[in-house]
C-alpha positions as CSV (number, residue, x, y, z in Angstrom):
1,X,198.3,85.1,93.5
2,X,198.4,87.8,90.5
3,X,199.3,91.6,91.8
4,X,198.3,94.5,89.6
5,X,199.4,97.9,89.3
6,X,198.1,100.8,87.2
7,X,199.7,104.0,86.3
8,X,199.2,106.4,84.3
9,X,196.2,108.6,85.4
10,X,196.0,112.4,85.7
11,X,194.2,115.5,85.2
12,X,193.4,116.2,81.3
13,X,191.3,118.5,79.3
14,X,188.8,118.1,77.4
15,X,190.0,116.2,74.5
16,X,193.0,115.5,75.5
17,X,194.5,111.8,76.0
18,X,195.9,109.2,78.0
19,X,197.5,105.9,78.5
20,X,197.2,103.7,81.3
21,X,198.8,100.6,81.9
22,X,198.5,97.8,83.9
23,X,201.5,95.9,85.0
24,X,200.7,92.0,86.2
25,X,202.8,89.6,87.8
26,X,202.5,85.8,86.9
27,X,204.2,83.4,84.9
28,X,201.4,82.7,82.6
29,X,200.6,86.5,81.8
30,X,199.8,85.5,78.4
31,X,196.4,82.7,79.6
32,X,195.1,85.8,81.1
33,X,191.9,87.7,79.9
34,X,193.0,91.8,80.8
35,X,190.1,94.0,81.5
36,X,189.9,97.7,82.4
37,X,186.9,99.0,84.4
38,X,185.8,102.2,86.1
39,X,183.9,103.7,89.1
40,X,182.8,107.5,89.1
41,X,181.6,109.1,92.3
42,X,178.5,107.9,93.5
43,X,178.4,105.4,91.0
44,X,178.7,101.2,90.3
45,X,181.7,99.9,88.5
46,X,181.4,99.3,84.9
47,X,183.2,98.0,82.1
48,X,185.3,99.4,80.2
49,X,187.4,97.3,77.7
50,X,188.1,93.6,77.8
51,X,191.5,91.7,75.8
52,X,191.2,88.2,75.8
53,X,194.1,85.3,75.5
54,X,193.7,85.2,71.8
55,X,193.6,89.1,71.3
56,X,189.4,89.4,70.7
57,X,188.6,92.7,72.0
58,X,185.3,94.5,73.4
59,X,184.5,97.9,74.3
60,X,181.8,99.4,76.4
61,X,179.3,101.7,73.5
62,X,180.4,105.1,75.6
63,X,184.2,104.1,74.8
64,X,184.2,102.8,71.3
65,X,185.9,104.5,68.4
66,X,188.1,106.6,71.4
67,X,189.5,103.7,73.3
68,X,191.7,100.9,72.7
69,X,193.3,98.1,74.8
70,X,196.6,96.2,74.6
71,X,199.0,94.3,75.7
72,X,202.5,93.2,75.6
73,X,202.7,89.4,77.3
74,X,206.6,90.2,77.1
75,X,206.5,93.1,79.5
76,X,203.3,91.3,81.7
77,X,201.6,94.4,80.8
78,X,197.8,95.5,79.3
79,X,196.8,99.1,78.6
80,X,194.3,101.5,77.4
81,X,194.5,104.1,74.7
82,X,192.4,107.0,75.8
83,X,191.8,109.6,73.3
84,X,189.2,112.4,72.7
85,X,188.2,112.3,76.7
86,X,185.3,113.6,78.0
87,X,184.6,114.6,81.2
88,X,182.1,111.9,81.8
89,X,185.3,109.3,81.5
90,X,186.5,111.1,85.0
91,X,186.6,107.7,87.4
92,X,189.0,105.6,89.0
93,X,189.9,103.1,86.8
94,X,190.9,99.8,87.5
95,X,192.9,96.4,85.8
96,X,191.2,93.2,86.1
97,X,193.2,89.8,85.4
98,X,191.0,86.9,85.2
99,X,192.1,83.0,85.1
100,X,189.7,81.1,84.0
101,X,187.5,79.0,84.9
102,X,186.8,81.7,88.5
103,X,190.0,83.2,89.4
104,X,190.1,87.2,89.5
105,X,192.4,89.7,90.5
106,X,191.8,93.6,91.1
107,X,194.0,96.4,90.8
108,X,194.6,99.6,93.4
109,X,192.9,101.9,90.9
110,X,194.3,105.0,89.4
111,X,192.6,108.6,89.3
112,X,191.5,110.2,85.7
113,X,190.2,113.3,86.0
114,X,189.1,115.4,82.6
115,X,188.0,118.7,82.7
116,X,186.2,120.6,80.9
């Protein structure tokens, strides 16, 4: 069983940034593939950012250029860079750990709200 907690989220203007991150527990942190999705109001989850085992990254188009995910297998942590936020990035966002070849683990979710 892998547990995930974000932090990080808040209210932020226009433009503004923030950093989330996602702490995992596990012994094998570093086997996992780290994802960060969102949900906004109404709507389905999507993707967000994805960080595989050998550090190959991938962005959803509305996020590229502005995001960025990371990791520090040390401190069994991922996060995401947010920068230049729009209000259409306000969603609950969420960590995803997935074990190959079918294992995956959810997060609780935190709130980022960006006004404009």
């Amino acid at each position: 069983q892998v547990q995930l907690v974000e932090s990080g989220g808040g209210l932020v203007q226009a433009g503004g940034s923030l950093r989330l991150s996602c702490a995992a527990s596990g012994r094998t942190f570093s086997n996992y593939v780290m994802g960060w999705f969102r949900q906004a109001p109404g709507k389905e989850r999507e993707f967000v950012a994805g960080l595989n085992w050998n550090g190959d990254t991938s962005y959803a188009d509305s996020v590229k250029g502005r995001f960025t995910i990371s990791r520090d297998n040390a401190k069994n942590a991922v996060f995401l860079q947010m920068n230049s936020l729009k209000p259409d990035d306000t969603a609950v966002y969420y960590c995803k750990a997935s074990i190959p070849p079918t294992l995956n683990y959810w997060g609780q979710g935190t709130q980022v709200t960006v006004s404009s």
